[in-house]
C-alpha positions in Angstrom: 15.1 -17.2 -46.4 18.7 -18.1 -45.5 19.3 -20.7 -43.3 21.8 -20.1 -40.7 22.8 -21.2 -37.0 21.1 -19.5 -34.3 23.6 -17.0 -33.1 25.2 -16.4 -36.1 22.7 -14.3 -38.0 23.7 -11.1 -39.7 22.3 -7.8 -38.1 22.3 -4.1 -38.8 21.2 -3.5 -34.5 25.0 -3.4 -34.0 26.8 -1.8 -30.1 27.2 1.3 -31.5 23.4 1.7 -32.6 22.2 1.1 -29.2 23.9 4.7 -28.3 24.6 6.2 -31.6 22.7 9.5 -30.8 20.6 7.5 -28.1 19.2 9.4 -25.9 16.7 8.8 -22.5 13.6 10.7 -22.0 13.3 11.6 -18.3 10.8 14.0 -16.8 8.9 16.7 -18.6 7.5 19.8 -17.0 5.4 22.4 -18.9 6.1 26.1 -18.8 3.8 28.7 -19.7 3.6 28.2 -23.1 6.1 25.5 -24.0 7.4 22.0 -23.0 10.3 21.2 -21.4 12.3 17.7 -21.2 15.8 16.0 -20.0 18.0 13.6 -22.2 20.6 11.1 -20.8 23.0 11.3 -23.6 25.5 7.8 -23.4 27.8 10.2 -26.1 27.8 13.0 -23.4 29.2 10.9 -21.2 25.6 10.0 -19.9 25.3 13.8 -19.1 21.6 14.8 -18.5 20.5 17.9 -20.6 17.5 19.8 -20.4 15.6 20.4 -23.7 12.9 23.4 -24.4 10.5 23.2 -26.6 9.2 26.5 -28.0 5.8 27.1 -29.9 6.5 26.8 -33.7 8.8 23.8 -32.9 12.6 25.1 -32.1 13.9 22.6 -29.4 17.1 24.0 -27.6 19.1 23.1 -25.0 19.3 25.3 -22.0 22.1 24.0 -19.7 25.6 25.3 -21.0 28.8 23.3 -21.1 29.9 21.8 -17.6 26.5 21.7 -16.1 24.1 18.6 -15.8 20.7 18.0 -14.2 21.1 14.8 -12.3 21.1 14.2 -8.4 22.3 11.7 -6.1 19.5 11.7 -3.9 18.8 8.4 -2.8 21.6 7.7 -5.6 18.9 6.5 -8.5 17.8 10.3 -8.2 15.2 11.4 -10.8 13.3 14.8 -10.1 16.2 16.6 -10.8 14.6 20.3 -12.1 11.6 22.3 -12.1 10.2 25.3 -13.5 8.6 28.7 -12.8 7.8 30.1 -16.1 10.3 30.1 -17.9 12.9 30.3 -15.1 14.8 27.0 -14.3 16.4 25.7 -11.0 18.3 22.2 -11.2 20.3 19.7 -9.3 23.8 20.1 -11.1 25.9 16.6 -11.2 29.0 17.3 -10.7 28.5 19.7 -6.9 25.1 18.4 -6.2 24.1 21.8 -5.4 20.8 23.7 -6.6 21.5 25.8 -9.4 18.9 28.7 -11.2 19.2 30.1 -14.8 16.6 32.6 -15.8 15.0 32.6 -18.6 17.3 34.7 -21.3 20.4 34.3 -18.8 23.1 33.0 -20.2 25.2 31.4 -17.4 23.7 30.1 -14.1 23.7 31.2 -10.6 24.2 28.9 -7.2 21.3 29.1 -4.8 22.9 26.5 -2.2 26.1 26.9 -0.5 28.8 24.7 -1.2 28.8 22.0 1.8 32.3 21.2 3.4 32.6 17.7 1.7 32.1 17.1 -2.4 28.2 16.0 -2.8 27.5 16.0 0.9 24.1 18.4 0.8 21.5 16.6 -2.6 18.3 17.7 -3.6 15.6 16.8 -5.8 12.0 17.0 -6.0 11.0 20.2 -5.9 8.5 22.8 -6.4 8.0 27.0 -6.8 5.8 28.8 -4.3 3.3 30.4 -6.2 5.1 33.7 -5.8 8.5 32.0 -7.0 10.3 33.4 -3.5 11.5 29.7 -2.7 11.5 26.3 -4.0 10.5 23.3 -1.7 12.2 20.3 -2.0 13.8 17.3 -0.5 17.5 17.6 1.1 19.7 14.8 1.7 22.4 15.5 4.0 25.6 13.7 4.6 27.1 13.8 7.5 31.0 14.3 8.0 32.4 11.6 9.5 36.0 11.1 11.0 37.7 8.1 11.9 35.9 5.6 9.6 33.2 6.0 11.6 29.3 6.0 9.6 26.2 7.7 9.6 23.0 7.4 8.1 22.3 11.2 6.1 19.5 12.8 7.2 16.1 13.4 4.3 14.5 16.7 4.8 12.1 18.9 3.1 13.8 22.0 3.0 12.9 25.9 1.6 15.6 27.7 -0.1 15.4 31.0 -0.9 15.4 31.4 -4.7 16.4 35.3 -5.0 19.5 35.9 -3.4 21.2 38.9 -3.7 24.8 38.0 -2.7 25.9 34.3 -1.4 23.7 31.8 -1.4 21.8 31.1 2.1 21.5 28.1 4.3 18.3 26.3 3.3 15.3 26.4 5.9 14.1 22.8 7.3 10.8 22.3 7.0 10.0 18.7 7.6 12.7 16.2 9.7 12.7 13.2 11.8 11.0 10.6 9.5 13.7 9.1 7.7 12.4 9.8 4.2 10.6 12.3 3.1 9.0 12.8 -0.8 7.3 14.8 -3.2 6.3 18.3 -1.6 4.0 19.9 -3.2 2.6 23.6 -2.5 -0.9 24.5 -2.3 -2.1 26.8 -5.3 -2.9 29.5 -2.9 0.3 28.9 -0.5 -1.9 27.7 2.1 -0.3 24.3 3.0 2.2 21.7 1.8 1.5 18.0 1.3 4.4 15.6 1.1 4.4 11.8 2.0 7.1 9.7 4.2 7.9 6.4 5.7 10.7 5.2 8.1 12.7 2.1 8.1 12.7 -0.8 7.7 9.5 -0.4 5.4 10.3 0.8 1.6 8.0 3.1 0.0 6.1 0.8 -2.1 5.2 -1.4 1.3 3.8 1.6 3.6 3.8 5.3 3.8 1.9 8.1 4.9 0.2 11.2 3.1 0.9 14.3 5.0 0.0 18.1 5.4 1.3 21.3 7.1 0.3 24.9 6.6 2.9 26.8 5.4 3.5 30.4 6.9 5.1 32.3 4.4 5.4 36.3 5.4 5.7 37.9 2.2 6.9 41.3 3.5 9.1 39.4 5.6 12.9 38.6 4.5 13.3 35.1 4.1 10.6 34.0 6.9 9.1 30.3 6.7 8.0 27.9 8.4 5.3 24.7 8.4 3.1 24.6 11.2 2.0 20.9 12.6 2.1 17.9 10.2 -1.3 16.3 9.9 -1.1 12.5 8.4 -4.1 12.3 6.4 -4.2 8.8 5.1 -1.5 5.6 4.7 0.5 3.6 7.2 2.5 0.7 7.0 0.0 -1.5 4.8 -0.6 1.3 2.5 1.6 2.9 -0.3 1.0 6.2 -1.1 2.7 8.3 -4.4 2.1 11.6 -6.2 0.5 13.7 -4.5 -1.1 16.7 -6.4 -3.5 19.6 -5.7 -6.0 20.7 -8.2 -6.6 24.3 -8.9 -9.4 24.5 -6.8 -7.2 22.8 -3.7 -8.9 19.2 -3.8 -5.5 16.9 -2.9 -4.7 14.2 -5.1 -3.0 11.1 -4.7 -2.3 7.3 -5.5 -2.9 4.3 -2.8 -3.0 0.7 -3.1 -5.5 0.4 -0.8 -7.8 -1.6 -3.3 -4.9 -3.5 -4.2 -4.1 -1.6 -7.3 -2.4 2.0 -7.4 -5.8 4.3 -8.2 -6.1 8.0 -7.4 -8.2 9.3 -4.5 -9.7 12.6 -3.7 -9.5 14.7 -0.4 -11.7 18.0 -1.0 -10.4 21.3 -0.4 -12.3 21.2 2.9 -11.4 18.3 3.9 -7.8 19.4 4.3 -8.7 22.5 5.6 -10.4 20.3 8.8 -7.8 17.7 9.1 -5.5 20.4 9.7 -7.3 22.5 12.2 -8.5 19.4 14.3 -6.9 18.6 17.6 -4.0 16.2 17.4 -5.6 12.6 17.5 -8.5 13.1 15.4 -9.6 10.6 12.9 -8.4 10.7 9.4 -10.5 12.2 6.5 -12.0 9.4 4.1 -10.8 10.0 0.5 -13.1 9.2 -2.4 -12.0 7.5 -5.2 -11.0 9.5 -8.3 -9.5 7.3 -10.9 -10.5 3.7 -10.8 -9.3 0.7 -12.3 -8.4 -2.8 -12.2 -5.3 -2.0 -12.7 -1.4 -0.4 -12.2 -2.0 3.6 -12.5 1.1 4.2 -9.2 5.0 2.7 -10.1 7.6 2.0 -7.2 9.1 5.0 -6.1 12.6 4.6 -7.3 13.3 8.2 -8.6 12.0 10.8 -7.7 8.7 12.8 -9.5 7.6 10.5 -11.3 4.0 11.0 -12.5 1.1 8.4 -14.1 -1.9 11.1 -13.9 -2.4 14.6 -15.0 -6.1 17.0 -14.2 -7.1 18.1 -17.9 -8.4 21.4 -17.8 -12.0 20.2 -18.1 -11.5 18.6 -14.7 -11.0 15.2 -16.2 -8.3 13.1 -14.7 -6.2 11.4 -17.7 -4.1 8.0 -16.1 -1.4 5.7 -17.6 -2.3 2.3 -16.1 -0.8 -0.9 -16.8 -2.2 -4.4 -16.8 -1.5 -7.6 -18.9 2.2 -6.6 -19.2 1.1 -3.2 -21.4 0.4 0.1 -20.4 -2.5 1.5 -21.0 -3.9 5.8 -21.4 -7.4 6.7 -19.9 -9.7 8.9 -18.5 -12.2 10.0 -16.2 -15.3 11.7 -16.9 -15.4 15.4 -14.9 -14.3 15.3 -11.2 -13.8 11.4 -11.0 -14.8 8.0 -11.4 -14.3 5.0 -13.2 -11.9 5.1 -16.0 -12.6 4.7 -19.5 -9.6 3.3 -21.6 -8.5 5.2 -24.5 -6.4 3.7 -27.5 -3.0 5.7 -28.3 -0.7 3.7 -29.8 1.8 3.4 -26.9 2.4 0.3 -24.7 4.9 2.2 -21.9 4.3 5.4 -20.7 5.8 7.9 -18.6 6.3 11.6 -17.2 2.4 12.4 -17.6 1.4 16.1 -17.7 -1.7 17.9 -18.2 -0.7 20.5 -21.1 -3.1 23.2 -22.5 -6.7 21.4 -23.1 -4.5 18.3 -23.7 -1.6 16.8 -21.9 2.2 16.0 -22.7 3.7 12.4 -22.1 6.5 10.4 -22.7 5.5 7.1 -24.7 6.9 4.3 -26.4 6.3 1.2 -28.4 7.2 -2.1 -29.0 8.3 -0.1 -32.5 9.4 2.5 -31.3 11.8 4.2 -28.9 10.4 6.5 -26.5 9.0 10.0 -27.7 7.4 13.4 -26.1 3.6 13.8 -27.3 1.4 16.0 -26.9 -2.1 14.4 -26.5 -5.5 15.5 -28.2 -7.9 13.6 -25.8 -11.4 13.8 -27.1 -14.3 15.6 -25.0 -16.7 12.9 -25.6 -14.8 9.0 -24.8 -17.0 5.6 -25.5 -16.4 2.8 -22.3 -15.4 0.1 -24.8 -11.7 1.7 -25.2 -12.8 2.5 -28.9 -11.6 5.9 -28.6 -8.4 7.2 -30.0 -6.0 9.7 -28.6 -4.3 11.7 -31.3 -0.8 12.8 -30.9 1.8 14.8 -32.0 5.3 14.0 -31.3 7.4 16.9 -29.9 10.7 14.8 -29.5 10.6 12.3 -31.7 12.6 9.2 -31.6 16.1 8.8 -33.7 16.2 7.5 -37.1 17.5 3.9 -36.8 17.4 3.5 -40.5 15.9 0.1 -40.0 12.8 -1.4 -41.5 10.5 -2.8 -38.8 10.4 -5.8 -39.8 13.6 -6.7 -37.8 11.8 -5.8 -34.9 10.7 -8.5 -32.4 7.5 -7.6 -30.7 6.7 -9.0 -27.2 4.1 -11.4 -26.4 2.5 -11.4 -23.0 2.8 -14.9 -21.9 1.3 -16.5 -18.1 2.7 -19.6 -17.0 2.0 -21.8 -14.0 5.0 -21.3 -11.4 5.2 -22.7 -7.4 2.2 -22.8 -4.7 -0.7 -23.1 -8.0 0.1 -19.3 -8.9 0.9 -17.7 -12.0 3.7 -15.4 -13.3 4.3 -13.6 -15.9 6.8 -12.2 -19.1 7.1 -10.7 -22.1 8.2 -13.4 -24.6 10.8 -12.3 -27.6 10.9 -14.0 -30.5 14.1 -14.6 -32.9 13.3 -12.1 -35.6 15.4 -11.5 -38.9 13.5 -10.5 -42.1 16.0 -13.3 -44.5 17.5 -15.0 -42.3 16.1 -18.6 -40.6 17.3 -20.9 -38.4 17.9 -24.8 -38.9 14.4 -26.8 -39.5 13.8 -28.9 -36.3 16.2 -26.9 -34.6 15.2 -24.8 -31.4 17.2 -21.3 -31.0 19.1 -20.5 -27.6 17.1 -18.5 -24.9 18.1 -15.4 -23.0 16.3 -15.1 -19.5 16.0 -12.1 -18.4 15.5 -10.7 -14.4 14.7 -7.6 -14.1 16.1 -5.2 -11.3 14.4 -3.7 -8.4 13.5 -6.8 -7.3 10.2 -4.2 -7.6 10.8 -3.4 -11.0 8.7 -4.4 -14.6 9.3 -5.6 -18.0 8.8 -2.8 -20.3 7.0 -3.5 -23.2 9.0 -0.9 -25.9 11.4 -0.8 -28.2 14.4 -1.6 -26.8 17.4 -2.1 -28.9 19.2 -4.1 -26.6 16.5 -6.7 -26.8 16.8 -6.4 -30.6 20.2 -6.8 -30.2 20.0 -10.6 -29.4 17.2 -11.4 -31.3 18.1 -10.3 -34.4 21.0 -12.6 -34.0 18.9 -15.3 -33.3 18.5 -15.9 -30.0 14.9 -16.2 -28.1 14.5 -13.2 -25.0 12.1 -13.2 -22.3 11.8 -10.9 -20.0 10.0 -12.3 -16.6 7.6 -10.5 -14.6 8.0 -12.9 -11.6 6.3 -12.5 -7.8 7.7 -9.1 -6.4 7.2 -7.6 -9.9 5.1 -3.8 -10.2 1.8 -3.6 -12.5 0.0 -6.7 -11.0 -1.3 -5.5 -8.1 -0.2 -5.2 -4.4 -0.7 -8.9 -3.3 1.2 -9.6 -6.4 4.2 -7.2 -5.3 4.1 -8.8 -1.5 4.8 -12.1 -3.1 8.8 -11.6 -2.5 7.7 -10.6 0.8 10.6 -13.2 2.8 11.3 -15.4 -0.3 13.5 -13.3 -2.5 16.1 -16.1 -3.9 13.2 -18.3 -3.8 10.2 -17.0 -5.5 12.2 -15.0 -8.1 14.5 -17.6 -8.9 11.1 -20.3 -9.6 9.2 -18.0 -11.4 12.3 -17.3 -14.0 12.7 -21.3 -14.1 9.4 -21.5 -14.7 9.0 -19.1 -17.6 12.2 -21.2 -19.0 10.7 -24.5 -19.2 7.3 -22.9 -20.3 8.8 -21.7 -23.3 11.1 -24.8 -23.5 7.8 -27.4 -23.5 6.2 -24.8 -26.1 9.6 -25.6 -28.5 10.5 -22.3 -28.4 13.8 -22.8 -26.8 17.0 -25.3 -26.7 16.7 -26.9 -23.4 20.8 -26.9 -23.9 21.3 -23.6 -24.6 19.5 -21.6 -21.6 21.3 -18.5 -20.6 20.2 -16.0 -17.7 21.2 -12.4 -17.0 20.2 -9.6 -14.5 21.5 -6.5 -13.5 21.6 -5.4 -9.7 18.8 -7.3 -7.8 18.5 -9.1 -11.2 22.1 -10.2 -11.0 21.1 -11.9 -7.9 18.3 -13.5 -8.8 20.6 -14.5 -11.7 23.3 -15.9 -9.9 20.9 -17.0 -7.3 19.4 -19.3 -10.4 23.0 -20.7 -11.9 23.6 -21.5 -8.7 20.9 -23.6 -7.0 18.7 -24.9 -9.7 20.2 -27.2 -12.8 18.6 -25.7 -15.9 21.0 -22.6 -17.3 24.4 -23.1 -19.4 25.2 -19.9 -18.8 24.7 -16.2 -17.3 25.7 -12.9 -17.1 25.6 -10.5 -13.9 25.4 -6.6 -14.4 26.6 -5.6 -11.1 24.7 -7.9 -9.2 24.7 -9.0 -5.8 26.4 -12.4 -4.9 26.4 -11.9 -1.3 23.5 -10.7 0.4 25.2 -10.6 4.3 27.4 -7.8 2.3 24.5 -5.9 1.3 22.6 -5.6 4.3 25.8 -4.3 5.9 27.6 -2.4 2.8 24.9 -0.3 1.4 23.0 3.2 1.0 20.4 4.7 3.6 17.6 3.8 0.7 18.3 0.6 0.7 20.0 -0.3 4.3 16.8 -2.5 5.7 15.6 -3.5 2.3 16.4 -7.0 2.8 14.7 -7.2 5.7 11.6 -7.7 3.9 12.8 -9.1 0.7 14.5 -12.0 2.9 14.2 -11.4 6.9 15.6 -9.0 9.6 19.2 -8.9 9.6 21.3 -10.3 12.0 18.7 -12.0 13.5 18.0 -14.3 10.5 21.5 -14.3 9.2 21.3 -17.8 8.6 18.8 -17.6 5.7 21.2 -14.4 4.4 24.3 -17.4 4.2 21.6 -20.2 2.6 20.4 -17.6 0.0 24.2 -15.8 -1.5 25.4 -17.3 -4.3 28.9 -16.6 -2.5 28.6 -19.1 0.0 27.4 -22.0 -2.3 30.3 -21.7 -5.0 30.6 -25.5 -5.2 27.3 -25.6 -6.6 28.2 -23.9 -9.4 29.1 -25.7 -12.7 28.3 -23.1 -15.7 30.1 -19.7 -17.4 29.3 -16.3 -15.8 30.1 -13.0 -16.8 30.6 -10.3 -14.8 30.4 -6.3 -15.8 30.6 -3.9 -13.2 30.8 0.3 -12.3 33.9 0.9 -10.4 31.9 4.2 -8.8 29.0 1.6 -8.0 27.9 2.5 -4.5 24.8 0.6 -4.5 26.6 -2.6 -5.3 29.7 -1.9 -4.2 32.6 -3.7 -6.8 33.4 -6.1 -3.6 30.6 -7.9 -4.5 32.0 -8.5 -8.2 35.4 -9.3 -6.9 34.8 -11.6 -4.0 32.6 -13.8 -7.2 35.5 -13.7 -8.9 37.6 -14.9 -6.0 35.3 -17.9 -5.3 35.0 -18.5 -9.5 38.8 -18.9 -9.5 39.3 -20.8 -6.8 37.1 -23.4 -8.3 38.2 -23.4 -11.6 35.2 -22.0 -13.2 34.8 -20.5 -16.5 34.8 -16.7 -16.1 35.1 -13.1 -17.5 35.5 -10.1 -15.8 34.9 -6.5 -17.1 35.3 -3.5 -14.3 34.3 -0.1 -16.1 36.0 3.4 -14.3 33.6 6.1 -14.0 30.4 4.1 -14.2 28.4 4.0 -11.0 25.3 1.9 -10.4 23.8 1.2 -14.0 26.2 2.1 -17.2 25.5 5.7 -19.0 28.9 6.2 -21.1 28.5 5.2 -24.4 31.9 3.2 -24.3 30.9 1.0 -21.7 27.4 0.3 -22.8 29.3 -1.1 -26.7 32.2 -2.6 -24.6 29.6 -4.7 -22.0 27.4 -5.6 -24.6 29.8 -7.0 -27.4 31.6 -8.7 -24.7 28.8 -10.4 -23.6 28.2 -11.7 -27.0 31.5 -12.5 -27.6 31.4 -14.9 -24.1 28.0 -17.1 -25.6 30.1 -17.2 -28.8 32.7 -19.1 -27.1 30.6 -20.6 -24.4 28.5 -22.8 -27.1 31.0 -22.9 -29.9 29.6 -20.9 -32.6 30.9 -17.6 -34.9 29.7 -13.9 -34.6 28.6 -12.4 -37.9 30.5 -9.4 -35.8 33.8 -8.7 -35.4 34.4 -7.9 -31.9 37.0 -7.1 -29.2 37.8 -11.0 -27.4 37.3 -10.8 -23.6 39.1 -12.8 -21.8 37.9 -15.9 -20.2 39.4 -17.9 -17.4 39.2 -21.2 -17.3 37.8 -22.1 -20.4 
């Protein structure tokens, strides 16, 4: 082995690897036969294709030039497309307006009319009647406003008439007056629709409600539909509900934290049936468990169709559950119960389908990026977690050309943090395969906050992590209070102390790691992107323990927020710190922006010019305070990247730049040769 500084090593995981044919795996929906997919591709421009998978292995891509499947709805989106046989409707990026292609068609068709402002009318989320006559999905409608003035858009779940024979046709509302509505989901037999909603100021991993209507759908009649009265079957405001799903016998599926974990839950056929035909007022039905666990099966709902649990066609329920910082496959035995892990080989899993006997998933590794699989899961499973899932890949990941051994795998660490609790991370260490540091000498540590705040470390491959320690520098990645896969009384820990609770459990992890000799107490750098650039600059600036940091579009001022933001997230702070303006005292105490003079260490700042979430205000009023102080600084604004960079450019550009500032911030020499940022100040 070589010795070498830390920070200086050699390594072959350069910017232009982490998007050199990089794709992202979104959702996967299965066709009659076959398996379908969507790619973010940073070298399209972060363009979002759709990918078929045929029997006998031919993958295609079935959007044509100009098109995209991405929505704006909520802007994070997700839930973009869906199928009916082989015939595709999607959410196209650039008009926001539903789109069809049929199977063998070469060119699509519009099946939304195009509103009176650019991206006013988004949808996502949707589903085929059995019949294919309409899809049902959400709607989010932006009101035209004159004279500055602004107003919330209204969430709807609309029909839209999928067989038009001339212009497209105004959508049919369905559902309004809550103020979000998700995941509508028809009935096999067309009978009724299930969705689930909440209203402000709650988000929809605090409270929401499981709901049911039956549809009337006249089939001889031209474009006639309607829902009848919603029923709320189960939830409220101390219950989250996700993913609801009906079986093909019409049992209704769905996730609830009622036990403190995200398990699935059962209402029978008849069940429904009653809830709906009871007189306003009645009680509830009482669900019966179907998949239990202690542990994570639900995720945050973010985007849109996301999906931990498929129904095998043996009436087994197959889960992706996550617990000690890993996900996890299992199953249940027929119709329910407790479930019994299974051993696959992947540690983060996504988009899970039931597929033939099987089911199809995307899944990834601390080895490897992510991957579409189809999954063998045996008829007869032991309780130990002995038994293996086989697997074959349908997408598989890109050739890095790199030997494994340069990977860093994550180790799950708990540490003691405030008020005798424990938090969590996923611990990185400095990994070159002939290269060592200095004896006695401890490498530099980059802290990582995750977004959200309701977010999670992911425990795969992820070449960005690589990126650093491969170079020599230590990474972990803190699950702190607030964070999803522990639990709900875990995730109700930022509950009020966002700023506070985030900001000790990330100091914690530091000095943790620190104690253990893992990292140079003089060389701590944090970094966070969105909510995770707050908690980062929330950390630089009122605790004493990081040389430097870097913000990805992060929010230095959270008065701003709670007054400059999207519907989503408009009353999000009013949980994560209190209701605004009420309590706009502890909004001033807890922005980095009014406590500038506290500030002694190097930031860098990237943002999205297009960033509506966190609007470049935030960025630039940092930069204002930075300057006036006399601060070491670097700034890097990116055109045409919104909330989270997709374009290939930016991702290299952010990246090397970032490396580039720790070069010059603690006096040592790339083995890269990179663009110099400029940094004020220094």
């Amino acid at each position: 082995m070589t010795e070498r500084p830390y920070g200086t090593w050699p390594s072959p995981i350069s910017s232009q690897l982490l998007v050199a044919s990089a794709v992202s795996l979104g959702e996967v929906a299965v066709g009659e036969v076959d398996v379908w997919w969507a790619e973010g591709r940073p070298e399209e421009g972060g363009r979002v294709q759709i990918v078929r998978h045929r029997p006998g292995g031919d993958r295609l891509d079935v959007l044509p030039e100009g098109f995209a499947a991405r929505t704006r709805v909520h802007e994070y989106g997700g839930g973009a497309w869906w199928l009916h046989g082989a015939d595709l409707v999607f959410a196209n990026w650039s008009d926001q307006r539903l789109w069809r292609l049929d199977a063998g068609a070469d060119h699509p068709f519009p099946l939304t009319p195009e509103p009176a402002t650019r991206h006013a009318d988004r949808y996502a989320d949707g589903r085929f009647t059995a019949d294919g006559r309409w899809v049902v999905c959400v709607r989010e409608r932006h009101p035209a406003t004159s004279g500055g003035g602004h107003a919330e858009p209204a969430n709807e779940i609309v029909a839209v008439w999928s067989r038009p024979s001339g212009e497209p046709v105004e959508p049919v509302v369905l559902v309004g007056g809550p103020d979000f509505v998700a995941a509508p989901r028809v009935s096999p037999d067309g009978r009724f629709v299930a969705w689930f909603q909440w209203d402000h100021p709650d988000m929809p991993w605090d409270g929401t409600e499981l709901c049911v209507a039956e549809l009337h759908d006249d089939p001889g009649g031209d474009r006639v539909i309607a829902l009848g009265r919603p029923v709320v079957l189960a939830g409220g405001r101390e219950e989250s509900i996700t993913q609801p799903e009906w079986t093909a016998d019409g049992d209704l599926l769905f996730v609830s934290d009622r036990s403190d974990w995200w398990n699935v839950y059962r209402l029978g056929a008849g069940q429904v049936a009653d809830a709906v035909a009871a007189d306003p007022g009645a009680p509830s039905p009482e669900p019966a468990p179907a998949a239990t666990i202690d542990g994570e099966i639900g995720v945050p709902h973010w985007v849109f169709d996301q999906s931990r649990y498929a129904v095998l066609a043996d009436g087994r329920i197959l889960v992706a559950w996550f617990r000690d910082g890993l996900d996890h496959l299992g199953v249940t035995p027929p119709g329910g119960g407790a479930v019994a892990p299974l051993r696959s080989g992947f540690t983060a899993l996504s988009s899970l389908r039931g597929f033939g006997a099987g089911a199809v998933v995307v899944g990834a590794s601390p080895t490897s990026e992510a991957v579409v699989a189809v999954l063998d899961v045996p008829g007869e499973v032991a309780a130990d977690g002995t038994t293996d899932v086989g697997s074959a890949v349908l997408r598989p990941a890109r050739d890095l050309g790199i030997d494994p051994a340069w990977f860093s795998t994550p180790e799950p660490i708990s540490f003691a943090t405030t008020g005798d609790r424990f938090a969590r991370a996923l611990f990185y260490r400095p990994t070159h395969p002939e290269v060592a540091g200095p004896p006695g000498e401890a490498p530099p540590l980059i802290v990582m906050s995750h977004g959200g705040p309701t977010s999670a470390a992911r425990p795969q491959l992820n070449l960005g992590v690589q990126f650093w320690t491969s170079r020599g520098f230590g990474v972990v990645d803190v699950n702190y209070g607030g964070s999803t896969g522990f639990g709900r009384r875990y995730r109700r820990r930022l509950a009020g102390e966002w700023g506070i609770v985030d900001v000790d459990d990330c100091v914690a992890a530091t000095r943790f790691l620190v104690d253990r000799g893992d990292a140079d107490r003089n060389r701590l750098i944090i970094r966070g992107g969105s909510a995770g650039g707050f908690t980062t600059l929330a950390a630089l600036t009122f605790r004493e323990v990081f040389a430097a940091g870097c913000s990805l579009y992060g929010i230095a001022d959270l008065e701003a927020l709670a007054r400059d933001t999207h519907k989503f997230e408009a009353h999000y702070t009013d949980s994560l710190v209190g209701p605004y303006p009420a309590r706009r005292d502890l909004y001033e105490e807890r922005s980095p922006i009014h406590h500038t003079d506290e500030l002694d260490c190097p930031i860098i700042l990237l943002q999205g010019l297009d960033d509506e979430v966190v609007p470049p205000s935030q960025a630039e009023m940092m930069i204002e305070a930075l300057e006036a102080n006399g601060l070491p600084y670097a700034y890097l604004a990116f055109e045409g990247e919104q909330h989270g960079f997709r374009q290939a450019s930016t991702i290299t550009r952010a990246i090397e730049a970032e490396a580039f500032f720790y070069s010059r911030v603690f006096g040592f020499e790339l083995a890269d040769e990179v663009e110099p940022v400029e940094i004020a100040n220094l």
